[in-house]
Every structure is written in C-alpha cells, then in structure tokens.
N, C-alpha and C positions, 0 to 999 in steps of 0.2 A: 504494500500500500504506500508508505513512504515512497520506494524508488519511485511506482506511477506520480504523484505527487510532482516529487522531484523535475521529471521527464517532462510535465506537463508546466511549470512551472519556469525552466529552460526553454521551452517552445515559447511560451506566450514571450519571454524576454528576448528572444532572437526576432521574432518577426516584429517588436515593437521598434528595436535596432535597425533591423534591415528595412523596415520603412523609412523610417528618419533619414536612412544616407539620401534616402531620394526626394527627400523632402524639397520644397522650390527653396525656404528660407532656412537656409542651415545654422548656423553658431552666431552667435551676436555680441556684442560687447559693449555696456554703456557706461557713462561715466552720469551719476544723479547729483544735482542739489538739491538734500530733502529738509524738510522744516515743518516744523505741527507746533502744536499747543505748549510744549514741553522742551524741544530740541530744535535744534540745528546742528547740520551736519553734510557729509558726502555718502558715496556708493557706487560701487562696482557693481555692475549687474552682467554675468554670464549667463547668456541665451542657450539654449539648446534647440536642436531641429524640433520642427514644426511636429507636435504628437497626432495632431489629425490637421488636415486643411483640404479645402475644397475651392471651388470660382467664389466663394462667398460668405464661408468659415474658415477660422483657425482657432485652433488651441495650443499654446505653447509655455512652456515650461523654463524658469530660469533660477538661480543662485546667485542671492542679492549680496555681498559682503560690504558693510559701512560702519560708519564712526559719525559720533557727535557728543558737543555739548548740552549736561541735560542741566534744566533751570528750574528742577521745582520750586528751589531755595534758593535764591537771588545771593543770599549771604554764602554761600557753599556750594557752589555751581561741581558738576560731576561729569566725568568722560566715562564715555559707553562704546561700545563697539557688539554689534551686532553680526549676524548668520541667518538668511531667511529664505524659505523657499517662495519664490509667485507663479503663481497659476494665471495665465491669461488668458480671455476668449472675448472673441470680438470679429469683426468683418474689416477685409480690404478695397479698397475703390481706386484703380488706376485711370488714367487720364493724362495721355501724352507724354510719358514719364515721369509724370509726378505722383503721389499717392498719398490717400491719405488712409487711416487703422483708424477705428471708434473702437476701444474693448472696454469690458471689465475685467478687473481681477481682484483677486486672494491672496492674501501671505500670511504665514505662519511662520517662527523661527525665536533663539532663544539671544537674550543680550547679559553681555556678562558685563557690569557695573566695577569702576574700577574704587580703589579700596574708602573714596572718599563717602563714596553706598553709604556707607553704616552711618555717616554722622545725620541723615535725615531720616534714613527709613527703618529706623526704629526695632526691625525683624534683622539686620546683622546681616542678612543675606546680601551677595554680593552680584545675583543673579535674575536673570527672569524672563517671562515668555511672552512674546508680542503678537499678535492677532490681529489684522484687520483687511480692509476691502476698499475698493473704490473703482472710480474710471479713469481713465486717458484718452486721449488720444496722440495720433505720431503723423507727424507731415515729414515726407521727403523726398529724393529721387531715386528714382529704381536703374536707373545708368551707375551715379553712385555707391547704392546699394546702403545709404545712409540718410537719418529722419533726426529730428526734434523731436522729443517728449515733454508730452505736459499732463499727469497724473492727479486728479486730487483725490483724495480720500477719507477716512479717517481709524480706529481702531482702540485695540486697549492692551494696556500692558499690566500686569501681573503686580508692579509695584504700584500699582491702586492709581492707575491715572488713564483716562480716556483723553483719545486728542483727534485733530483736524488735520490732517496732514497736504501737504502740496508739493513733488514733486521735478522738476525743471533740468531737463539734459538734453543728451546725443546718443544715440545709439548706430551702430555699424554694423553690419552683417555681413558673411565671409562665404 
C-alpha cells in the first residue's frame, strides 16, 4: 500500500514538473516595495512556471523573501525579515505587445522578529506567522518579457496586529 502511495504520489509530481517546462511564462524575478499599517520594507519574489494557464487563466506560484522595519512602538522600532509563499490567479490581456495581469492572490509564511521582539510583545517570542490576501495588477511588454507591479492588500500577523498593505515593483520573466 505505501509503495502504491508512493508511485502515485511521484507521478502526480512528475507530470506537475513536466508541465511547467512548457509553460509560456516560466521563472520570474521581482524586486517589491512593501509597506502596510505596521512596516516598511523590501522583497525578492521568485516566480515559478505557470501551475495551470490557459488564453485566459493562470495560476502561478512564487517564494517571496523580505525584510523591514516594524513600528508598533515608535519608541522601539524592530527589524523583521520574512519567508512566504503567494499563490496567484488572475487573467492576461495582450495588445500589441503590451499586456496587462488583473489577479488575486494569497500568502502565507512565517517572520522571524529580531531580538529587539521581546521589549514590546510581551510573549518573549521572537517569531510569527503572517497571513493575508489581496489584488494586483502588472502592466508590461511581452518583447521585454518585463511588467510593473502594483499589489494592494491586507492580512494578519500572529503578533496580534492586522494591517493594509500596498505593494510597488518590477518583475522579469526568463
């Protein structure tokens, strides 16, 4: 029973792979200025191929890595650096080489708070989980194979604070 498992388990991962090479928009690379209720900061976001796309969906998958300054405390201000996964889905519209994305998406991932954490939040922990959603969109040229981003959203973190977030960068596709 495992091996079957196993066997079936390697299949669905292979043909979820061997799709992807074929995908039209493969790997991506963007650089974010992010800022909400709380923080300000940057991010790297690593694209991966497209998980399903059509003439008129897509769904795509990325690895967000960033850092910022957090402000619950004006007197004690704290650097964070984060790890998050986004999910996006949304629709494309080409026009002459130009293009523009409308998606939604989700993230989830965790932020490790550096040791100044403790003097505000009370609980010692140095750690914590962040959650949230919003939309975008991406204008750019498909010659280039590189858009603008403008994201806004908002979400909750784990160290007891809900926020509004907004987005602003480049992304590149390979």
């Amino acid at each position: 029973m495992k091996k079957t498992i196993k066997v079936i388990c390697w299949g669905i991962l292979a043909f979820v792979m061997t799709k992807n090479v074929f995908a039209k928009e493969s790997f991506s690379i963007s650089g974010l200025w992010k800022t909400d209720s709380y923080r300000s900061g940057g991010a790297i976001e690593i694209g991966f191929p497209n998980i399903f796309e059509s003439e008129k969906f897509f769904i795509r998958d990325s690895l967000e890595l960033g850092g910022a300054g957090l402000f619950i405390n004006m007197e004690n201000p704290v650097g964070m650096a984060g790890v998050s996964n986004k999910m996006m889905f949304g629709s494309k519209k080409t026009v002459s080489d130009v293009y523009i994305k409308s998606y939604g998406f989700w993230t989830f991932g965790g932020d490790l708070f550096f040791p100044n954490a403790m003097k505000f939040s009370g609980v010692g922990a140095t750690y914590g989980f962040d959650f949230g959603g919003g939309g975008g969109f991406e204008f750019g040229f498909e010659e280039s194979n590189a858009g603008f981003v403008v994201e806004y959203g908002g979400g909750y973190c784990t160290k007891g604070f809900g926020y509004n977030s907004v987005n602003l960068g480049y992304r590149r596709y390979f």
